[in-house]
Every structure is written in C-alpha cells, then in structure tokens.
PyMOL CGO cylinders between C-alpha atoms (Angstrom):
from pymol import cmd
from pymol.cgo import CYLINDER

trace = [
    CYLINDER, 0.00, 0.00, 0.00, 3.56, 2.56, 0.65, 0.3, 1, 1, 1, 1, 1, 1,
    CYLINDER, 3.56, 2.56, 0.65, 4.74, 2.02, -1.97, 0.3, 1, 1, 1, 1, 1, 1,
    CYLINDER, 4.74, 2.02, -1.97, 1.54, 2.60, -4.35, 0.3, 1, 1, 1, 1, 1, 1,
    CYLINDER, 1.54, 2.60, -4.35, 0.98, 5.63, -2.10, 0.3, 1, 1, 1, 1, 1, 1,
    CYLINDER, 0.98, 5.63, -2.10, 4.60, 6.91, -3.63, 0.3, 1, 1, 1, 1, 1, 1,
    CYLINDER, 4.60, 6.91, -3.63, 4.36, 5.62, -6.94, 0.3, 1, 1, 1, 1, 1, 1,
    CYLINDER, 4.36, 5.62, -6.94, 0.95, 8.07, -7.35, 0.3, 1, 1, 1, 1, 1, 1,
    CYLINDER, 0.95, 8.07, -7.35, 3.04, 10.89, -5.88, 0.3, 1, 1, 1, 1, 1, 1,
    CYLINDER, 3.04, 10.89, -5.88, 5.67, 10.34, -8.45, 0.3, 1, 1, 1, 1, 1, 1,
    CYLINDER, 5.67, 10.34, -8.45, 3.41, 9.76, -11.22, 0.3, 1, 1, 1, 1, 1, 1,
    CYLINDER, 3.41, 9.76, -11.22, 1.25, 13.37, -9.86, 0.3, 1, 1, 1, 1, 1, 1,
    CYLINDER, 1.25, 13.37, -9.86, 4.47, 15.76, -9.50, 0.3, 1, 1, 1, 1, 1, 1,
    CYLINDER, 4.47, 15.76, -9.50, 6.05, 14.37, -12.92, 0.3, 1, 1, 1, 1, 1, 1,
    CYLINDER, 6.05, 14.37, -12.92, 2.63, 15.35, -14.37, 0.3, 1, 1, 1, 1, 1, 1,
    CYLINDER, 2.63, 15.35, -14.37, 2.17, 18.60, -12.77, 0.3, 1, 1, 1, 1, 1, 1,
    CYLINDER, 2.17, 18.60, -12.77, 6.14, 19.07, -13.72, 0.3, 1, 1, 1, 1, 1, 1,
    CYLINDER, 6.14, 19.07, -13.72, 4.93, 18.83, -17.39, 0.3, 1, 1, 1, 1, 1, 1,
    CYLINDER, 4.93, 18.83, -17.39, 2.43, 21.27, -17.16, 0.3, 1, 1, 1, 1, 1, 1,
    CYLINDER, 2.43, 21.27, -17.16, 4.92, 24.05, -16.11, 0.3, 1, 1, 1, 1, 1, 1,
    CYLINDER, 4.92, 24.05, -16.11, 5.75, 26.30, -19.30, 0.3, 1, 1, 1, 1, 1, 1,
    CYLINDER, 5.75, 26.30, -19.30, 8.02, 29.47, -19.37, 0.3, 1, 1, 1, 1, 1, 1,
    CYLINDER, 8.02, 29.47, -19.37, 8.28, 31.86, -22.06, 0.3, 1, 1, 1, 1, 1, 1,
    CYLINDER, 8.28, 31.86, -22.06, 7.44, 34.97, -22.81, 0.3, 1, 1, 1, 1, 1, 1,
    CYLINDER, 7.44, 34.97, -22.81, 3.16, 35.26, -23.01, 0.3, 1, 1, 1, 1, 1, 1,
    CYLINDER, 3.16, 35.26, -23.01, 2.26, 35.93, -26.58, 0.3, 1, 1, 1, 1, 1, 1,
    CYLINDER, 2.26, 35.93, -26.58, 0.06, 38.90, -26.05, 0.3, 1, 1, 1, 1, 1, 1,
    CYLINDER, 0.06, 38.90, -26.05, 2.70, 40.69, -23.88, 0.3, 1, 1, 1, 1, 1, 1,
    CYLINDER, 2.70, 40.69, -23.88, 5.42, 40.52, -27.15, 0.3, 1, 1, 1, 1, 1, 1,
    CYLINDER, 5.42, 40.52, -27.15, 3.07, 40.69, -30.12, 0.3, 1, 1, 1, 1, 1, 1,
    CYLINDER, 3.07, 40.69, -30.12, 4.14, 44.43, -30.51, 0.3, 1, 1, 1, 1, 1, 1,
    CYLINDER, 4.14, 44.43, -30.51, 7.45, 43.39, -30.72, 0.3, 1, 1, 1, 1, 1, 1,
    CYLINDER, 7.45, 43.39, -30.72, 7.20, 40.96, -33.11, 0.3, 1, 1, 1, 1, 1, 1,
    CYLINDER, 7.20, 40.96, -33.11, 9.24, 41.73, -36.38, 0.3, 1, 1, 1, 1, 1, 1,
    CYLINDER, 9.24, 41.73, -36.38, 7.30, 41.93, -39.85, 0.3, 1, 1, 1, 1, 1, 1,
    CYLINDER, 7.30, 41.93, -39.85, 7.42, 38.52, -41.86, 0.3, 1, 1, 1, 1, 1, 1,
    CYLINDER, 7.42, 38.52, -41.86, 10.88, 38.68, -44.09, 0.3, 1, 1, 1, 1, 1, 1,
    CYLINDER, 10.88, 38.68, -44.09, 9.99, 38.88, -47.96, 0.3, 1, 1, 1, 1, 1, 1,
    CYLINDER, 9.99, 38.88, -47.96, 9.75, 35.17, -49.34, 0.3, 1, 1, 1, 1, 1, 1,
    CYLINDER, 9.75, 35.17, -49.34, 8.44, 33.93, -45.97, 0.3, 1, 1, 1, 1, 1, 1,
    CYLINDER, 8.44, 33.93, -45.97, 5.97, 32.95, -44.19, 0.3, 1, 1, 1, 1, 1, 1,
    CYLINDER, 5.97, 32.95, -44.19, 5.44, 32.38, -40.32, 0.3, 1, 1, 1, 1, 1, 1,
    CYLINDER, 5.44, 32.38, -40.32, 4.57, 28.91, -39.34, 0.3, 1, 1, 1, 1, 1, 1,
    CYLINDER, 4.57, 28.91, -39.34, 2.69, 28.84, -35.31, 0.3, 1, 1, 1, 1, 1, 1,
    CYLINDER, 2.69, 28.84, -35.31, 2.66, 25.17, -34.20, 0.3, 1, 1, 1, 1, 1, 1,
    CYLINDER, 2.66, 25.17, -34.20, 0.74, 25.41, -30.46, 0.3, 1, 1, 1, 1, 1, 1,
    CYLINDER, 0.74, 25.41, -30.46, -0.64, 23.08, -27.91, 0.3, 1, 1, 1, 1, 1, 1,
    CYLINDER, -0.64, 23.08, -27.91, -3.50, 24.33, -25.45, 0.3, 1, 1, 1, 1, 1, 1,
    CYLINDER, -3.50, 24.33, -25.45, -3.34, 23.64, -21.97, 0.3, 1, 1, 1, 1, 1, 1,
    CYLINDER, -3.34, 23.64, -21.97, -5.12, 20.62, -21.27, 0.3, 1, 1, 1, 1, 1, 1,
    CYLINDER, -5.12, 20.62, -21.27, -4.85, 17.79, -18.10, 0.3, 1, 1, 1, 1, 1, 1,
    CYLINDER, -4.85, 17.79, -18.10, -5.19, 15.03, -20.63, 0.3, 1, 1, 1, 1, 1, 1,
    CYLINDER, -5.19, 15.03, -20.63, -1.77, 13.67, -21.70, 0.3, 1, 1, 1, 1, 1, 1,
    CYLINDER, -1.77, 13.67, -21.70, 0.39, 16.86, -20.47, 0.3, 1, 1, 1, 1, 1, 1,
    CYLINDER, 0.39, 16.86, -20.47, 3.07, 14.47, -19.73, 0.3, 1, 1, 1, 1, 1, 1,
    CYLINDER, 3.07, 14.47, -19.73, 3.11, 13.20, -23.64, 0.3, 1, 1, 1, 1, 1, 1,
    CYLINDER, 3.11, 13.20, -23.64, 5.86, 16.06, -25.25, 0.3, 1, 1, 1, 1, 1, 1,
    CYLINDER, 5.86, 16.06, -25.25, 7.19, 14.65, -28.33, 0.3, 1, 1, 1, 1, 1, 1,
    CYLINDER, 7.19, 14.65, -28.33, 9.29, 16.08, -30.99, 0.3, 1, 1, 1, 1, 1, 1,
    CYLINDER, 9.29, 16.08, -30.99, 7.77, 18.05, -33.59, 0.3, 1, 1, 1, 1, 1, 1,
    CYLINDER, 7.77, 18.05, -33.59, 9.88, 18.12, -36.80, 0.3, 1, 1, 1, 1, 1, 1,
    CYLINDER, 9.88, 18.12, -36.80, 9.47, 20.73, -40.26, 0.3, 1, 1, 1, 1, 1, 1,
    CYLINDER, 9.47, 20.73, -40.26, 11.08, 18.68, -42.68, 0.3, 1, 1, 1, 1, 1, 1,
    CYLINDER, 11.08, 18.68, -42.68, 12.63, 16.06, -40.95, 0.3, 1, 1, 1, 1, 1, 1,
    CYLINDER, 12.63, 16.06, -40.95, 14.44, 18.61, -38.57, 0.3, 1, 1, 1, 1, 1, 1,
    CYLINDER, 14.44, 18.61, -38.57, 13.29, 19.13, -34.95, 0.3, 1, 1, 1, 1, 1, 1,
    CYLINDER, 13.29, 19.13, -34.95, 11.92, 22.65, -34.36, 0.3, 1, 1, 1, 1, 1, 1,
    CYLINDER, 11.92, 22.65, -34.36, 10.67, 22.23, -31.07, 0.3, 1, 1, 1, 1, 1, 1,
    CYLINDER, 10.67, 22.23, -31.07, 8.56, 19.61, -28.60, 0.3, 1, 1, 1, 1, 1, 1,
    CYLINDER, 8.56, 19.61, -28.60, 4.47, 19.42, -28.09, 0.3, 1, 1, 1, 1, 1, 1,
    CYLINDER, 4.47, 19.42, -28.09, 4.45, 21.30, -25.16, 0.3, 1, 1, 1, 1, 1, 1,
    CYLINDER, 4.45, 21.30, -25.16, 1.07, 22.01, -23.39, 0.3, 1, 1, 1, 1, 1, 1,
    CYLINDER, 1.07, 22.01, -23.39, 0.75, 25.64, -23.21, 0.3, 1, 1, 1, 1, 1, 1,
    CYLINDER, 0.75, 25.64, -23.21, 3.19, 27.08, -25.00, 0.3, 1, 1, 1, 1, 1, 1,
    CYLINDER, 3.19, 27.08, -25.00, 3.50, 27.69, -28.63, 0.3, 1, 1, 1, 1, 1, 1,
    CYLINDER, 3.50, 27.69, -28.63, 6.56, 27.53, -31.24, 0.3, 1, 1, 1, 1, 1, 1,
    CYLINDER, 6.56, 27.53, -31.24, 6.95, 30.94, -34.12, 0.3, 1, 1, 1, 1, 1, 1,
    CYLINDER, 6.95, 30.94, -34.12, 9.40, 30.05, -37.35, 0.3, 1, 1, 1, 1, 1, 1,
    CYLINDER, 9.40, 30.05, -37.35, 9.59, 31.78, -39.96, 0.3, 1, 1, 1, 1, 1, 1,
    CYLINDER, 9.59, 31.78, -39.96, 10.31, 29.16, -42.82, 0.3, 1, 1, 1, 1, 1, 1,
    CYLINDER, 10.31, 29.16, -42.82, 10.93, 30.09, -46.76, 0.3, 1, 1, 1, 1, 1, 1,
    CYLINDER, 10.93, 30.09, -46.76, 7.67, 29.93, -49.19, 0.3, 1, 1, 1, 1, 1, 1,
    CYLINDER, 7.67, 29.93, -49.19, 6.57, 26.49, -50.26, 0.3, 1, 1, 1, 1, 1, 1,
    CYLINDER, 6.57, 26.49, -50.26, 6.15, 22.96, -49.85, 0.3, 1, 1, 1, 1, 1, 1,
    CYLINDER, 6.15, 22.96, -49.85, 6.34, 21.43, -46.22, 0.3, 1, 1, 1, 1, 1, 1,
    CYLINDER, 6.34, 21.43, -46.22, 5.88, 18.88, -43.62, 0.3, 1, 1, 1, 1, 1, 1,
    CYLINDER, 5.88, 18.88, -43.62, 5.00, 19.23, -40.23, 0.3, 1, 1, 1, 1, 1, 1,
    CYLINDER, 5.00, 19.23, -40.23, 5.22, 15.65, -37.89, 0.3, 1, 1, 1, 1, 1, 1,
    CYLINDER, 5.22, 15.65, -37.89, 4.73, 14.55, -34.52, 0.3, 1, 1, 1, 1, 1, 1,
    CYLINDER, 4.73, 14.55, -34.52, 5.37, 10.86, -33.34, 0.3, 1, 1, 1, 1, 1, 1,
    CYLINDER, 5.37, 10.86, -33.34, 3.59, 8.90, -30.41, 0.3, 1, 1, 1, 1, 1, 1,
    CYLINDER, 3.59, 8.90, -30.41, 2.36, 5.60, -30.78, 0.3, 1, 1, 1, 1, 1, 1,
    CYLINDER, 2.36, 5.60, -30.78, 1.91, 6.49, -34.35, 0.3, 1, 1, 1, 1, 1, 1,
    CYLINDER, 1.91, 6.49, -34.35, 3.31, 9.17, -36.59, 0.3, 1, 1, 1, 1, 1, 1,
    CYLINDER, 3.31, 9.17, -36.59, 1.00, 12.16, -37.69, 0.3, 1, 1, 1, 1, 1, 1,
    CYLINDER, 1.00, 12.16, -37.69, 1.89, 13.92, -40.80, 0.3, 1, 1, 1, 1, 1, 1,
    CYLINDER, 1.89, 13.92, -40.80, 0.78, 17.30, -42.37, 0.3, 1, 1, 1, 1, 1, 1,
    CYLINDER, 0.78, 17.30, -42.37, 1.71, 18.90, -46.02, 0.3, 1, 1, 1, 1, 1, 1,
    CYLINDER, 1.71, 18.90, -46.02, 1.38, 22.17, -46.60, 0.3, 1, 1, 1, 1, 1, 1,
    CYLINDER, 1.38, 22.17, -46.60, 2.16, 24.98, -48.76, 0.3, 1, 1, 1, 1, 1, 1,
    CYLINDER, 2.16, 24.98, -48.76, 3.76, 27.99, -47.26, 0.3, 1, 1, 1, 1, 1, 1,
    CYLINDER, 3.76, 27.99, -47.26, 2.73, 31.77, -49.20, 0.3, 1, 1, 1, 1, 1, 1,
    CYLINDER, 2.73, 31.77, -49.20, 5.42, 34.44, -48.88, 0.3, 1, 1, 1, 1, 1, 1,
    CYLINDER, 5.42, 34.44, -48.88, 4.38, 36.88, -46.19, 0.3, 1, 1, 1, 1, 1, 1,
    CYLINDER, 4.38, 36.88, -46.19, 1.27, 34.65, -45.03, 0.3, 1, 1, 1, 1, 1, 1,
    CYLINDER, 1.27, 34.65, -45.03, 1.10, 33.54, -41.29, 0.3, 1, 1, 1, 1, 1, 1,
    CYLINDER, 1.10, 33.54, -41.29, 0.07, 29.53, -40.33, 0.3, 1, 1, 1, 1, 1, 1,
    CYLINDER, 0.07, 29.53, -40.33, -1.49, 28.51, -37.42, 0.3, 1, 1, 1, 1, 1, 1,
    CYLINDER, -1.49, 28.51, -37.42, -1.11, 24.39, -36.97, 0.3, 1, 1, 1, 1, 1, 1,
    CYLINDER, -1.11, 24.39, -36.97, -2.77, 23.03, -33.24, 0.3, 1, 1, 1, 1, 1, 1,
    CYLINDER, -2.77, 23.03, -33.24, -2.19, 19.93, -31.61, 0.3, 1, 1, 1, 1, 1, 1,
    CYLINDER, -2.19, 19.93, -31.61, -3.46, 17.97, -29.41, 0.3, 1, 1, 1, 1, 1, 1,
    CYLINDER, -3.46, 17.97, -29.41, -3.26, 15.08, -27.36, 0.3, 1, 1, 1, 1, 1, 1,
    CYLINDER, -3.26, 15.08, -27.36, -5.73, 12.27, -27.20, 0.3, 1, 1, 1, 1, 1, 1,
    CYLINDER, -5.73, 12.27, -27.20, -6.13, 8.79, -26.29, 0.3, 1, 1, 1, 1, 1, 1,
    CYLINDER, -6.13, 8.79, -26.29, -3.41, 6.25, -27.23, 0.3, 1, 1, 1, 1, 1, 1,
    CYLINDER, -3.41, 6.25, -27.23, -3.13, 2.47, -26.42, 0.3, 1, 1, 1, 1, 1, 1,
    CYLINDER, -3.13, 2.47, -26.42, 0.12, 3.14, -24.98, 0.3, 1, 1, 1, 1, 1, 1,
    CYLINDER, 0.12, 3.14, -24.98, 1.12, 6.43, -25.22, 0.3, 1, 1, 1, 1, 1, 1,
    CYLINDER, 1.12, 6.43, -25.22, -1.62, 9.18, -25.86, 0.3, 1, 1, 1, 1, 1, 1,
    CYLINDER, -1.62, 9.18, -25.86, -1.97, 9.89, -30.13, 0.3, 1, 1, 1, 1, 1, 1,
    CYLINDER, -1.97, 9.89, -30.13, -1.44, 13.38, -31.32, 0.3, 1, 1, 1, 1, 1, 1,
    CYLINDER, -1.44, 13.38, -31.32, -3.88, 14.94, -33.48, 0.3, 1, 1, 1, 1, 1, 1,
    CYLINDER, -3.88, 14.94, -33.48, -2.54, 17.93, -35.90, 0.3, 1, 1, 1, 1, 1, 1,
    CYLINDER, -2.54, 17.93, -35.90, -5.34, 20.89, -37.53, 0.3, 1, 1, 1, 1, 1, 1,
    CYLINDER, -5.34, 20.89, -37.53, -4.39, 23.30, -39.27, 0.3, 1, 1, 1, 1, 1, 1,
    CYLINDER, -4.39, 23.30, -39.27, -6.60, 26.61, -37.76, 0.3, 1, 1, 1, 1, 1, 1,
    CYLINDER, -6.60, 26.61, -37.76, -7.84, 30.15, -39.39, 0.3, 1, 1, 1, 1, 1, 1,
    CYLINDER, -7.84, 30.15, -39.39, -5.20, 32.64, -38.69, 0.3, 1, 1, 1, 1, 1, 1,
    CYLINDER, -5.20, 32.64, -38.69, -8.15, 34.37, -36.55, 0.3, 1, 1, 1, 1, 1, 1,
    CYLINDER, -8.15, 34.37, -36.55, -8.84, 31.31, -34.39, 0.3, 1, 1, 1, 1, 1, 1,
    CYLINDER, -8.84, 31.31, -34.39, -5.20, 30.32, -34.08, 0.3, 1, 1, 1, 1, 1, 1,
    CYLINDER, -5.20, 30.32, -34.08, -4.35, 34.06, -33.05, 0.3, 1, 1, 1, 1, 1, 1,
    CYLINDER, -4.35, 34.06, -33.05, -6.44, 33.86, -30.14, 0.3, 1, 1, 1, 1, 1, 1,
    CYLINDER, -6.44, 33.86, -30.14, -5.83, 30.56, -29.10, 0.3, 1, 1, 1, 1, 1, 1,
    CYLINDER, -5.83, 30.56, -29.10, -2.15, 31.67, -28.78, 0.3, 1, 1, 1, 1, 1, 1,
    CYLINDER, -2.15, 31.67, -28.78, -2.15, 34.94, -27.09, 0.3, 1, 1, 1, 1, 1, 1,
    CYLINDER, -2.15, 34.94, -27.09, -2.29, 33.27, -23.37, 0.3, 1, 1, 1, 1, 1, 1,
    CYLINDER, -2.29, 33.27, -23.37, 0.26, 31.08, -24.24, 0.3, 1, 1, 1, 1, 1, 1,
    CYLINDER, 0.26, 31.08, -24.24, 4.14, 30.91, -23.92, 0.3, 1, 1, 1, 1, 1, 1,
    CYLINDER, 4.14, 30.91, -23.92, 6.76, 30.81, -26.30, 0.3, 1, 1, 1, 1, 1, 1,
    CYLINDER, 6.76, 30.81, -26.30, 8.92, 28.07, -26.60, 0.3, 1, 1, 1, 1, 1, 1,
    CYLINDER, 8.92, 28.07, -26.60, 12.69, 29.10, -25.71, 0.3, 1, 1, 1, 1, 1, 1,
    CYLINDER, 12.69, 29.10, -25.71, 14.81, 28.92, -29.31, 0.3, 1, 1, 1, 1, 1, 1,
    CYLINDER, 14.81, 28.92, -29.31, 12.18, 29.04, -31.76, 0.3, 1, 1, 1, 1, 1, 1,
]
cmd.load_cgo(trace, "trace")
C-alpha cells in the first residue's frame, strides 16, 4: 500500500512538472514581433493547456528537422521560406501534415493530445489565422524558436 501511495506521488508531481511552461506570453510581445521577411511565411505550431496527456511532449519536426517539442501551453513561431512542407509529430503512431507555405502569409497548426493504447496519439489541424491568433495569445513561447 507505501509504496503505491509513492508511486501516485511520483506519477502526480512528474505530471504537474509537465504542465509548467516558461516563455514569454504571446500577447505581452506581439508588438514586438518583427514583420514577416519577404519570401516567408510564419509557421505557429501550439498546444492548449489541457490535463489530458500533459506528460506526452514529443518532438515536432518541419522537414525532418526538430523545431521544437508538443508542449502544453506554449506555442513555437518560425519563420520558414515559401513552399512545400511537412510538419510531424510521433507517439504511438506518426501524424503527418503537407502544406504549402505563401510568402508573407502567417500559419497557425494546433495539436493535441488524445487517447493512445500506450502512449496518448497526437492529433494535428491546421486553424484560421483568426482562431489560431487567439488561441495563442495566453500562451508561452517556446525558448529557441
């Protein structure tokens, strides 16, 4: 009975652990936010704070190189160069999404978590540039991106 007493305090602080995010709060640097480069476009790949599977944070890759993790709360800017692109997440199973980047055009991409076998499944949507922009202004930046 200890030790399943400790293993569900392990198992709650790892989980709350997860849900911590720092980075600077969207709506407090918006102004300062530099105009899209010419023959760009800004990608925004966020997760939404949510109990369900905050301890799940896999890689996210553009193009087979790893921009940041699924993080809940907390959001990741790039600007990437016009054109053809993947966005993928793996869990239990790999999630893919092609897209075409326009020059000077912003991209909003959310994830989420859901339920797995194992491991919970991500699920990738690309969102209007008006829903993704206020699903992202509570949430914090990702450090390096």
């Amino acid at each position: 009975m200890r030790i399943l007493k400790l293993l569900s305090l392990v198992i709650l602080a790892s989980s709350l652990s997860a849900c911590q995010t720092s980075g600077a709060i969207y709506s407090d640097v918006k102004s300062n936010v530099t105009p899209i480069p010419k023959n760009k476009a800004r990608l925004f790949v966020y997760r939404e704070n949510s109990p369900l599977g905050s301890a799940v944070q896999p890689s996210i890759f553009l193009d087979g190189v790893k921009i940041g993790s699924s993080v809940p709360n907390s959001f990741i800017m790039k600007d990437i160069d016009a054109g053809k692109h993947q966005l993928s997440i793996e869990t239990e199973v790999e999630k893919k999404y092609d897209f075409v980047a326009e020059a000077k055009k912003e991209i909003y991409i959310r994830q989420a978590i859901g339920a797995g076998w194992l491991v919970g499944r991500i699920h990738i949507e690309p969102v209007s540039n008006q829903e993704g922009l206020a699903e992202i202004s509570e949430l914090h930046q990702q450090s390096g991106n």
